[in-house]
N, C-alpha and C positions, 0 to 999 in steps of 0.2 A: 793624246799623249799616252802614251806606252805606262802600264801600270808600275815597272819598276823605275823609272824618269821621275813619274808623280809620286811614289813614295820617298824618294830620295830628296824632291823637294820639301815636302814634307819632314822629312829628317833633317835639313838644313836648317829650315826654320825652327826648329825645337833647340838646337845652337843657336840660334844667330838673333830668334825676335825673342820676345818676351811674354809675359802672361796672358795675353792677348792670343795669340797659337796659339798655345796650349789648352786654355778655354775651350775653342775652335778644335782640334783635333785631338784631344787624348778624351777616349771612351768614360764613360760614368763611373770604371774604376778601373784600377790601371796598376798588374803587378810589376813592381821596381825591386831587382836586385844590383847594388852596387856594394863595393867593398866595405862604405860604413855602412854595418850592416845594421847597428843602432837607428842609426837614420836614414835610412831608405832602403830597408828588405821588408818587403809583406806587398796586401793591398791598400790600393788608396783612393780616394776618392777624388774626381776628377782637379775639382777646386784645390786638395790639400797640393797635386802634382803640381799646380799652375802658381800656386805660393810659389814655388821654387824657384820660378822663373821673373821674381819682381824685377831684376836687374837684368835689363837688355843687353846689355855691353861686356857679360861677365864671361865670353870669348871672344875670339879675334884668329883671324889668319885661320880660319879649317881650311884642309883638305880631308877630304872621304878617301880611299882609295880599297882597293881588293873588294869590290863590290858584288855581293850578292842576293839573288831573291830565290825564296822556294813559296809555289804558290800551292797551298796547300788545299786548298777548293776554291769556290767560286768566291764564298767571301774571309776570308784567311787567307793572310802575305804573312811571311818572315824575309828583313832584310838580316844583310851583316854585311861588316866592312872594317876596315879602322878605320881612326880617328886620329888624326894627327892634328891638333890646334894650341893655343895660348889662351893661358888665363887671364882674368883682369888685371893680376897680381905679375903676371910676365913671366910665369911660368910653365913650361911646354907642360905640355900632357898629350901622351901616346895610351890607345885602348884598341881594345877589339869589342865591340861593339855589337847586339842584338837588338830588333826589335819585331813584336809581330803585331801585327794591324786588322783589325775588324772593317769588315765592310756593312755599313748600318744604310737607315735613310738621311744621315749628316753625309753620305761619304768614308772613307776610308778614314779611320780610328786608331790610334796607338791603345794597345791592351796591355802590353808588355816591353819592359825596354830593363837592360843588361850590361852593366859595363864592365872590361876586363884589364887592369891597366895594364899595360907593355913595359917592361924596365929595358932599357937601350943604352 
């Protein structure tokens, strides 16, 4: 599988499953900048990222689109793309989207991940 296919899976499941990912692929700490910048700007620690994710079903309906990867060495990806999905609550959310991935002995790792909302 083509390394940007398998990060994009990867990116899916970090939407779509639950703590369980997350576990499994975000690195030992993992810089998060989103809008609340209270609650999720800095680093963090793998488990504290994977808290986030108790609720499996807390989206629905993604599509990814405008898809990118820059591979930045052999083990360093950054994707981008947006994000067009629904919340659990039924309400759209549009972003543009980063993230870049370590390549360890687990496999490819989220280190960093970026949200930028879209107003439309």
């Amino acid at each position: 599988m083509a390394l940007q296919e398998h990060l994009f899976d990867l990116k899916e499941g970090f939407w779509l499953s639950g703590e369980e990912h997350f576990l499994e692929h975000v690195d030992k700490e993992c810089l998060l900048a989103f809008p609340q910048m209270g609650e999720m700007h800095g680093v963090f620690a793998r488990e504290h990222v994977a808290a986030t994710a108790m609720n499996a079903n807390r989206w629905r309906d993604l599509r990814l689109s405008g898809r990118h990867l820059l591979r930045v060495d052999d083990d360093v990806a950054i994707i981008s793309y947006r994000a067009d999905v629904t919340r659990a609550d039924d309400q759209p959310y549009l972003a543009l989207v980063s993230s870049a991935y370590v390549q360890t002995s687990d496999g490819w790792n989220l280190a960093f991940h970026q949200h930028s909302p879209v107003e439309e």
